[in-house]
Structures are given as C-alpha cells and as structure tokens.
DSSP file (Angstrom, degrees, kcal/mol; ACC not computed):
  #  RESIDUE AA STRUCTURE BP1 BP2  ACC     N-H-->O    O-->H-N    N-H-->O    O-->H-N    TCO  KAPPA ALPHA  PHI   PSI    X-CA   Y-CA   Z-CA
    1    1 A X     >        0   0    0      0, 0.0     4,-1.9     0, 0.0     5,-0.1   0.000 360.0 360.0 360.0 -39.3    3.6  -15.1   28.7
    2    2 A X  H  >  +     0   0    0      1,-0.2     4,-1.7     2,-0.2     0, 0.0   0.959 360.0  46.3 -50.9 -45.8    5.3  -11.5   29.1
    3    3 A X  H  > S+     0   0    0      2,-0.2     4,-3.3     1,-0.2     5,-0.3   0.938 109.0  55.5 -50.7 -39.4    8.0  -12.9   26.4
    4    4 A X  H  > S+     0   0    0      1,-0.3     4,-3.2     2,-0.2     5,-0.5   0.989 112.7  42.8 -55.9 -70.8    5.1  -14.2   24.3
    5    5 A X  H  < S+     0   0    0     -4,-1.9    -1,-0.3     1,-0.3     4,-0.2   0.474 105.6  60.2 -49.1 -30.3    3.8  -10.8   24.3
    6    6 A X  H  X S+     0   0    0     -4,-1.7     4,-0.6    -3,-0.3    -1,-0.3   0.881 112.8  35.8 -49.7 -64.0    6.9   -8.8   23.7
    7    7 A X  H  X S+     0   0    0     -4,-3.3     4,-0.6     1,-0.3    -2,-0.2   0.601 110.0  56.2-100.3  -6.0    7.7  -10.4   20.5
    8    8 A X  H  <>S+     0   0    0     -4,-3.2     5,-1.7    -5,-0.3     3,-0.5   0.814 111.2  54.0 -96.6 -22.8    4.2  -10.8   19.0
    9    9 A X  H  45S+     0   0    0     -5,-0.5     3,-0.3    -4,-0.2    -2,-0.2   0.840 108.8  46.2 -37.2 -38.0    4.3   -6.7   19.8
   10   10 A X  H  <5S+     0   0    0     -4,-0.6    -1,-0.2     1,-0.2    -2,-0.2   0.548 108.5  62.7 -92.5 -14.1    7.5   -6.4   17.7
   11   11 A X  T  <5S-     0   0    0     -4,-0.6    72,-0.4    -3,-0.5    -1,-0.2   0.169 121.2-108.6 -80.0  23.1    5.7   -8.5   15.3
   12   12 A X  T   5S+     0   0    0     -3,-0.3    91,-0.5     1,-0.2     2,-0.3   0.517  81.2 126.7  82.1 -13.0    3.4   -6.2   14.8
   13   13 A X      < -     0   0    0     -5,-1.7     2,-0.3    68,-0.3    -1,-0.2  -0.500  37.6-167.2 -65.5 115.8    1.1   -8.0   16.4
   14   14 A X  B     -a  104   0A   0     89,-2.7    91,-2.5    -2,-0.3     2,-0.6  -0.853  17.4-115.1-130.8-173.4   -1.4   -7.0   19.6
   15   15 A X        -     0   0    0     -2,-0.3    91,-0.2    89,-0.2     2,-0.1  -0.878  22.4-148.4-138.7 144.6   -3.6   -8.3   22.2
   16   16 A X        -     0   0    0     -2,-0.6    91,-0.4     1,-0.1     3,-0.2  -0.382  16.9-159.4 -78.4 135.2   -7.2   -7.8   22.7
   17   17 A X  S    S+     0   0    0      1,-0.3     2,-0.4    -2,-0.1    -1,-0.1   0.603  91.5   4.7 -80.0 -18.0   -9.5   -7.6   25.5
   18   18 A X  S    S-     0   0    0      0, 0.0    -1,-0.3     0, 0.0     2,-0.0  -0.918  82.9-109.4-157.0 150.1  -12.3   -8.3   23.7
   19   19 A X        -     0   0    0     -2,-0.4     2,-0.3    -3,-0.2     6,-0.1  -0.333  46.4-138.7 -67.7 138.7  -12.7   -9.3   20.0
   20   20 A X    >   -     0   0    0      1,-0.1     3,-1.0     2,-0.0    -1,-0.1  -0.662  22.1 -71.8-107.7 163.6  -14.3   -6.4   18.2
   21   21 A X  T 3  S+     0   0    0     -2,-0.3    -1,-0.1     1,-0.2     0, 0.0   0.163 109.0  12.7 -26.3 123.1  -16.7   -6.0   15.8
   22   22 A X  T 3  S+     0   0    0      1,-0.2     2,-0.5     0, 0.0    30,-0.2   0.800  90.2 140.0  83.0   5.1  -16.2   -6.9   11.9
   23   23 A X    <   -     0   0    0     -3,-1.0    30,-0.2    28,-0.1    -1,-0.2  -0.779  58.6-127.4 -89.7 131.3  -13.1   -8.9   12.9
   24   24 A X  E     -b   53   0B   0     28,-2.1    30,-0.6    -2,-0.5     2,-0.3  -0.419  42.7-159.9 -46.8 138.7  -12.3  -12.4   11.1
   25   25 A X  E     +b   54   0B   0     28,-0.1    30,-0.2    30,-0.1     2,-0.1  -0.633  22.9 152.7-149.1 122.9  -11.8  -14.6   14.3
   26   26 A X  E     -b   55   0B   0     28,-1.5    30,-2.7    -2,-0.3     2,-0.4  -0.238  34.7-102.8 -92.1 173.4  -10.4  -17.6   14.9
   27   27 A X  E     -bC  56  42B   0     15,-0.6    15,-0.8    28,-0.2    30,-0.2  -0.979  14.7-156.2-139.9 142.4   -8.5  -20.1   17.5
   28   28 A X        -     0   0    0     28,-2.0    12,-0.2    -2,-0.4    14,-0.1   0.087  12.0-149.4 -28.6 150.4   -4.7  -20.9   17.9
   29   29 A X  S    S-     0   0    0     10,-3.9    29,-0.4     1,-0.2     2,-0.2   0.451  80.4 -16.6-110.3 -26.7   -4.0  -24.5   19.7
   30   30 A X  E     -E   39   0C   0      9,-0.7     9,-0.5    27,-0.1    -1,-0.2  -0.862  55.4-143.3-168.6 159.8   -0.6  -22.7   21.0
   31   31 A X  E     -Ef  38  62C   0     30,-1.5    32,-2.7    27,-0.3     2,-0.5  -0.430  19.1-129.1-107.6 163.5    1.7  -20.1   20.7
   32   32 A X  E >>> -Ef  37  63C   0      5,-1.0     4,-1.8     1,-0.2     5,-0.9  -0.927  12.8-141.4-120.7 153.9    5.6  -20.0   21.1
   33   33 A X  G >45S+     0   0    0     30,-2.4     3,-1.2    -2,-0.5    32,-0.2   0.999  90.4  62.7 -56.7 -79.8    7.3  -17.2   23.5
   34   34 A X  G 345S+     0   0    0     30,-2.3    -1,-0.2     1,-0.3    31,-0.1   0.474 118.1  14.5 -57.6  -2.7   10.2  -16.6   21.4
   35   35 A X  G <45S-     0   0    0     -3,-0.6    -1,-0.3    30,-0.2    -2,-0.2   0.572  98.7-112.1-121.1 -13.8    8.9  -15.2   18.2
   36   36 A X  T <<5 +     0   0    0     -4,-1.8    -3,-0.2    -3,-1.2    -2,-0.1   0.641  62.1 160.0  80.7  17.4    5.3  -14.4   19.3
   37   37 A X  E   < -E   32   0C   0     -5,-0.9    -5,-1.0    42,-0.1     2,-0.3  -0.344  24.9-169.4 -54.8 151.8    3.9  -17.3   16.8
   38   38 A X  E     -EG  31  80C   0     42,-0.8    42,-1.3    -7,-0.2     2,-0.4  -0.669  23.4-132.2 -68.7 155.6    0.4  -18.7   17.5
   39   39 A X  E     -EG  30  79C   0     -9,-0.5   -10,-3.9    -2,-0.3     2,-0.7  -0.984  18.1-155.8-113.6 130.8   -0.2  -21.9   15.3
   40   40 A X        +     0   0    0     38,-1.6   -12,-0.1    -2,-0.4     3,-0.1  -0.794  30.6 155.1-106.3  98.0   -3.5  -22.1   13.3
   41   41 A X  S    S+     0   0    0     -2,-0.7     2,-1.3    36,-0.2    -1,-0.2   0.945  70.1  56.2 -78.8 -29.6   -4.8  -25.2   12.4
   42   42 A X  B    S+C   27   0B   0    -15,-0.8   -15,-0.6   -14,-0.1     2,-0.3  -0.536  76.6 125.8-100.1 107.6   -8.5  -24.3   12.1
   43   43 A X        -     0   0    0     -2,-1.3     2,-0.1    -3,-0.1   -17,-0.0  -0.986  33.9-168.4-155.0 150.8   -8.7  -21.1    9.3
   44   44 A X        -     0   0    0     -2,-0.3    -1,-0.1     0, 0.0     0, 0.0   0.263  59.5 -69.2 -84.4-151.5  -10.7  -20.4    5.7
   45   45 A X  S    S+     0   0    0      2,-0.1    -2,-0.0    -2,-0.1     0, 0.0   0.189 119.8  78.6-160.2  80.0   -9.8  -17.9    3.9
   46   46 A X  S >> S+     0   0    0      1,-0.2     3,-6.5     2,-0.2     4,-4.2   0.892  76.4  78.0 -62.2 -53.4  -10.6  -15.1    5.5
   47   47 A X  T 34 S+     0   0    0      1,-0.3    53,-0.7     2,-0.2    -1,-0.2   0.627 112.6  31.6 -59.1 -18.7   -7.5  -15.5    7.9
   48   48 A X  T 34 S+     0   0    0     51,-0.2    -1,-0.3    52,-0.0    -2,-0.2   0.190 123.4  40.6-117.7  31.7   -5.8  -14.0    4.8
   49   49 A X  T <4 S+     0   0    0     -3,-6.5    -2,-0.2     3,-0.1    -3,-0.2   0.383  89.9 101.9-117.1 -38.5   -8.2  -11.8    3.0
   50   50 A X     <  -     0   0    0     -4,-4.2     3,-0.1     1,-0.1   -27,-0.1  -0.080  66.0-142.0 -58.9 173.5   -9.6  -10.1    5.9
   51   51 A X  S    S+     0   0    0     49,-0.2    51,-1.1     1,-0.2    50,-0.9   0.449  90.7  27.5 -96.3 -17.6   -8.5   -6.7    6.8
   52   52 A X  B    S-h  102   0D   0    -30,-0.2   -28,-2.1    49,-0.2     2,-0.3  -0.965  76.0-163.1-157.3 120.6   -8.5   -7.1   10.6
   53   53 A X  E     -b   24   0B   0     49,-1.5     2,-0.2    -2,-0.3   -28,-0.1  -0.801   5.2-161.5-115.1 150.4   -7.8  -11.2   12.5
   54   54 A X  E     -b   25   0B   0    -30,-0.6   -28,-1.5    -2,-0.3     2,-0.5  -0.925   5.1-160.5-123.7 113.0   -8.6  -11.7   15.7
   55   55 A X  E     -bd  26 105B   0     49,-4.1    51,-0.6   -30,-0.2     2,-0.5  -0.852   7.0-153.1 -93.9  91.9   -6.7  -14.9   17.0
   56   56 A X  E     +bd  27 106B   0    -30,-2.7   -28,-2.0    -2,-0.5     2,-0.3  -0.616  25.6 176.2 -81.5 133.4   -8.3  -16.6   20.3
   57   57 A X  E     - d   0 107B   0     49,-1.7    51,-2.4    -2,-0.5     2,-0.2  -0.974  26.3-126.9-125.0 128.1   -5.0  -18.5   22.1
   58   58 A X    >   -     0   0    0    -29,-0.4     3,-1.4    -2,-0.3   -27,-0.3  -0.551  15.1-127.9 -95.2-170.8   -5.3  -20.1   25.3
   59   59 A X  T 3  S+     0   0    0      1,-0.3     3,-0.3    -2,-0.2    -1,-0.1   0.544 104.0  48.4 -93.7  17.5   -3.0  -19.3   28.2
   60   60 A X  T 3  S+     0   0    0      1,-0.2    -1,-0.3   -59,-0.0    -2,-0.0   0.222  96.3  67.7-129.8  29.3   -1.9  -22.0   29.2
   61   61 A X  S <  S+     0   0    0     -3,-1.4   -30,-1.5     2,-0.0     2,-0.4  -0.537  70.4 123.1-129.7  56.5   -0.8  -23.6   25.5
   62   62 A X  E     -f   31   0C   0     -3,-0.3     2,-0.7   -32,-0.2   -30,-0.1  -0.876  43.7-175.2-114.3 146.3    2.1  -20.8   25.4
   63   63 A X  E     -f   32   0C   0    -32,-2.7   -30,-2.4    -2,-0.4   -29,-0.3  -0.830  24.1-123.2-109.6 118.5    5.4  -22.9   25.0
   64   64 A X  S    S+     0   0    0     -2,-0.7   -30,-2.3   -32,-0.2   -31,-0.3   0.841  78.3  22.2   5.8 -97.7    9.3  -21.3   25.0
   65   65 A X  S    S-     0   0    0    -32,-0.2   -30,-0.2   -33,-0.1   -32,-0.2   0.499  73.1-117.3 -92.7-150.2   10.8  -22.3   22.0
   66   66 A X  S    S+     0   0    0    -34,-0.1     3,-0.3   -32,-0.1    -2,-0.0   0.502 106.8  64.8-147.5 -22.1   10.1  -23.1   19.4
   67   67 A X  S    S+     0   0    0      1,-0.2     4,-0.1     2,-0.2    -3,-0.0  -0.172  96.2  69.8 -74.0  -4.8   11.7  -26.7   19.6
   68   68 A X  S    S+     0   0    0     -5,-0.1    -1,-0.2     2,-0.1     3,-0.1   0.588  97.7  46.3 -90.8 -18.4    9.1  -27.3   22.2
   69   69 A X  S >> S+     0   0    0     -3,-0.3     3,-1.2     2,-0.1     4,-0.8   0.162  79.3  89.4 -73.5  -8.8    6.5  -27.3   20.0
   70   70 A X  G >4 S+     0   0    0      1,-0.3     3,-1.0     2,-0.2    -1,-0.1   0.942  88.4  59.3 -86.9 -31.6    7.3  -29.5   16.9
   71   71 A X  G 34 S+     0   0    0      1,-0.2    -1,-0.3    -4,-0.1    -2,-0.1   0.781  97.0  63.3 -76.2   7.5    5.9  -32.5   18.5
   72   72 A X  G <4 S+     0   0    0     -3,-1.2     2,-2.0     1,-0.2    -1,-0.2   0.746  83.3  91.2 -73.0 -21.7    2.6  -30.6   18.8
   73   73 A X    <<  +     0   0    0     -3,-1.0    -1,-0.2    -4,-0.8     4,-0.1  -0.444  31.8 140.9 -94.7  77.4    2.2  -30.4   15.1
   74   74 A X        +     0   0    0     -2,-2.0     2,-0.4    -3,-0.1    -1,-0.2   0.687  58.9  44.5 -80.5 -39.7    0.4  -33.0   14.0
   75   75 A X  S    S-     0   0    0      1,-0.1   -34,-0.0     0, 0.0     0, 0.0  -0.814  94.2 -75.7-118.8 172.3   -2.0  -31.3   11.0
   76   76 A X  S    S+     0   0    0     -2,-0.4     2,-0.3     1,-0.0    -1,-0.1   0.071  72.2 139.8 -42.6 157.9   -1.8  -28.9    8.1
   77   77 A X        -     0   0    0     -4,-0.1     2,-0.3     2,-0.0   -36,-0.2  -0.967  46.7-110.1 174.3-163.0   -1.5  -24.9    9.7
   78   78 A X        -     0   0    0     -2,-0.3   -38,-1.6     2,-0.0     2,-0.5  -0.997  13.0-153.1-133.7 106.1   -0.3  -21.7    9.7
   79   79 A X  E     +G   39   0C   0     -2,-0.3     2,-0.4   -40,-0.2   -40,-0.2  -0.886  25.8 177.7-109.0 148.4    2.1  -20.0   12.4
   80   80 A X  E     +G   38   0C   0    -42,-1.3   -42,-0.8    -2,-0.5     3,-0.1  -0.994  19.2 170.5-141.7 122.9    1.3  -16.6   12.1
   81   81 A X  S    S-     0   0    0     -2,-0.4     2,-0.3     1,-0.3   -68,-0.3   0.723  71.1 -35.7-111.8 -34.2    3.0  -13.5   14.7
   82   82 A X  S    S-     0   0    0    -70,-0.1    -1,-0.3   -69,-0.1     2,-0.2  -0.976  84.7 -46.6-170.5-164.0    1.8  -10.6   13.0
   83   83 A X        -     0   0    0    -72,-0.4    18,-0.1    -2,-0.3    20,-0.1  -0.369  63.3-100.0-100.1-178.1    0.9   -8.9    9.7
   84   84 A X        -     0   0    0     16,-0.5    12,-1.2    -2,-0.2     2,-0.2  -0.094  34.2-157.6 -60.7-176.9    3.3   -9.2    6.8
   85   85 A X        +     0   0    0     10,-0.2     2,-0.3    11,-0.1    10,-0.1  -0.809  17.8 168.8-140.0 170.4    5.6   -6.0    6.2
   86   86 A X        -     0   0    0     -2,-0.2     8,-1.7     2,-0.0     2,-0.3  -0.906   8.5-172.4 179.4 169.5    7.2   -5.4    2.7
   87   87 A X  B     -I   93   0E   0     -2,-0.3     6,-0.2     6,-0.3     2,-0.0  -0.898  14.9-133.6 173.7 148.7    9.0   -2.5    1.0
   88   88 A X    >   -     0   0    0      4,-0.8     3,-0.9    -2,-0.3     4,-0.1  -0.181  47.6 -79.5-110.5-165.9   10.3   -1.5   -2.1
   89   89 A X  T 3  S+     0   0    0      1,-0.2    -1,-0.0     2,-0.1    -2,-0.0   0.514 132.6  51.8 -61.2 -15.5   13.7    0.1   -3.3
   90   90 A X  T 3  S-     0   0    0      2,-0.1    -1,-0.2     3,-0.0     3,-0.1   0.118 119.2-118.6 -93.5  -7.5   12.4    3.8   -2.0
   91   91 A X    <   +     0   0    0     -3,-0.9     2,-0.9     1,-0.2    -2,-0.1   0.876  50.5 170.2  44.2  52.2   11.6    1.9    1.4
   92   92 A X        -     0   0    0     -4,-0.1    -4,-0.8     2,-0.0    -1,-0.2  -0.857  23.9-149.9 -82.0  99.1    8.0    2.5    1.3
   93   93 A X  B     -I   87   0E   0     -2,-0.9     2,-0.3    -6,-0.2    -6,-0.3  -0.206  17.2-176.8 -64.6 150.7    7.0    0.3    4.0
   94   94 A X        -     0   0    0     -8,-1.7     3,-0.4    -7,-0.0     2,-0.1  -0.869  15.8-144.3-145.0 137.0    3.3   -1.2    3.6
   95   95 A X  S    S+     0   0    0     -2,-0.3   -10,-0.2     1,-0.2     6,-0.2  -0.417  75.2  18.2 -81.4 165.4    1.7   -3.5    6.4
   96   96 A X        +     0   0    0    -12,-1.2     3,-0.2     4,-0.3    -1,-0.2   0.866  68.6 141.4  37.5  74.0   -0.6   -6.5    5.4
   97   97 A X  S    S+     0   0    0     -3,-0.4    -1,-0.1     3,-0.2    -2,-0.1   0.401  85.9  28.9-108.6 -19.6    0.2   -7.2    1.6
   98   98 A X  S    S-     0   0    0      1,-0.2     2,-0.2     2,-0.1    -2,-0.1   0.169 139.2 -10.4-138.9  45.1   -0.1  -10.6    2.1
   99   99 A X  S    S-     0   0    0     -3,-0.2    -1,-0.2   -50,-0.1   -51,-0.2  -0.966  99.6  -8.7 175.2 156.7   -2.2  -10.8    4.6
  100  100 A X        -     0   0    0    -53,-0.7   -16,-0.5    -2,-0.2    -4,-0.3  -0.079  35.1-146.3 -25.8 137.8   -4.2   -8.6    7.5
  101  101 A X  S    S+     0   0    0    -50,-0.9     2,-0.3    -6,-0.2   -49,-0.2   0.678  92.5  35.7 -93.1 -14.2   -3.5   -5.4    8.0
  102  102 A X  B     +h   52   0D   0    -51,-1.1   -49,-1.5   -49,-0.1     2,-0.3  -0.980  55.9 176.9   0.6  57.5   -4.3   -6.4   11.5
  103  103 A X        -     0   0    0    -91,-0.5   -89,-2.7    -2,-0.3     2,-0.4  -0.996  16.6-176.3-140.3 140.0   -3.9   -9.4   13.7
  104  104 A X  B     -a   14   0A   0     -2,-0.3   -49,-4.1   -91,-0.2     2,-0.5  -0.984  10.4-146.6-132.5 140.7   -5.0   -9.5   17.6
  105  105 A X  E     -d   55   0B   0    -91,-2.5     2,-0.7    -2,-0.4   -49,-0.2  -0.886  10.8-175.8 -89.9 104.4   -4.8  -11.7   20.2
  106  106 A X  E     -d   56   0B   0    -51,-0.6   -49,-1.7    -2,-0.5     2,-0.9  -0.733  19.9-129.1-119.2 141.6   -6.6  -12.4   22.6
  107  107 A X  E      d   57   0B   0     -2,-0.7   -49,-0.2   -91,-0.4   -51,-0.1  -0.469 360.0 360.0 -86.4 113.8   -6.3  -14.8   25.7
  108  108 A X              0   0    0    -51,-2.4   -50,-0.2    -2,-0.9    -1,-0.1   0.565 360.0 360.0 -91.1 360.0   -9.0  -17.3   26.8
C-alpha cells in the first residue's frame, strides 16, 4: 500500500480521511502499486467534469503491477492516478484540463 500511495502522490493524486463536501464520488474495484492507478468501472460523467473526485478503493484490492491486474478487467473502465497535467511552449503548467482538478482517495 505505501508504494500505492507514493506514486498516486507523484501523480498528483491524494488520500482522504473522509470524503468532503461537494466532491463527485465514486468506487475503484482495485488499484495497482506501481503507478498509483485505481480502475473505475462504475463512473457518469461527472468523474470528468467535476472539479474535485473522490475515489473510494478498498485495501485489500491493491495489486503490484500492473500485469497482475489484466485478468481483473473484465468491463469497460477508466484507470485513473491523478489529474491530467498539460503545458504549452512557455511551459505554463495547468492541472485538470481534461479532467478534475482534484482526485482523492480514500481507503475503505
């Protein structure tokens, strides 16, 4: 879980102790360690209008790889680590452009 939690940090990504207010929120069925992923099968689309996701993951569907996971994916989804980044020729960074500006996790 520490890995998991590292890299969905470097993705921008954080995790919540409790879902807050006004938040989009949704559930995972499990995340992988090495990139910080959750995958989201059950999502509208909020999960990529809203301003602020909240992801519920549980802890004990966090996998390694990433290659440990592919037989889990049986329907349509999303894997989603944090919100998008983008930047132009002036490198003027801007978070969530295609996407929350946002995304939390929190563990059930």
């Amino acid at each position: 879980m520490d890995e998991f939690v590292k890299n969905l940090k470097i993705a921008g990504g954080e995790i919540l102790e409790e879902i807050p207010q006004n938040w989009y929120v949704t559930r995972a069925k499990f995340g992988v360690a090495e990139n910080g992923a959750v995958w989201v099968e059950e999502y509208t689309k909020e999960l990529f209008l809203s301003e602020n996701v909240a992801i519920k993951l549980p802890k004990n569907e966090i996998y390694e790889k990433m290659t440990d996971v592919m037989d889990k994916i049986q329907n349509p989804g999303v894997f989603i680590s944090g919100p998008s980044k983008t930047a132009d020729v002036e490198s003027f960074l801007v978070f969530g452009a295609h996407g929350p500006k946002r995304l939390g996790v929190i563990f059930i």
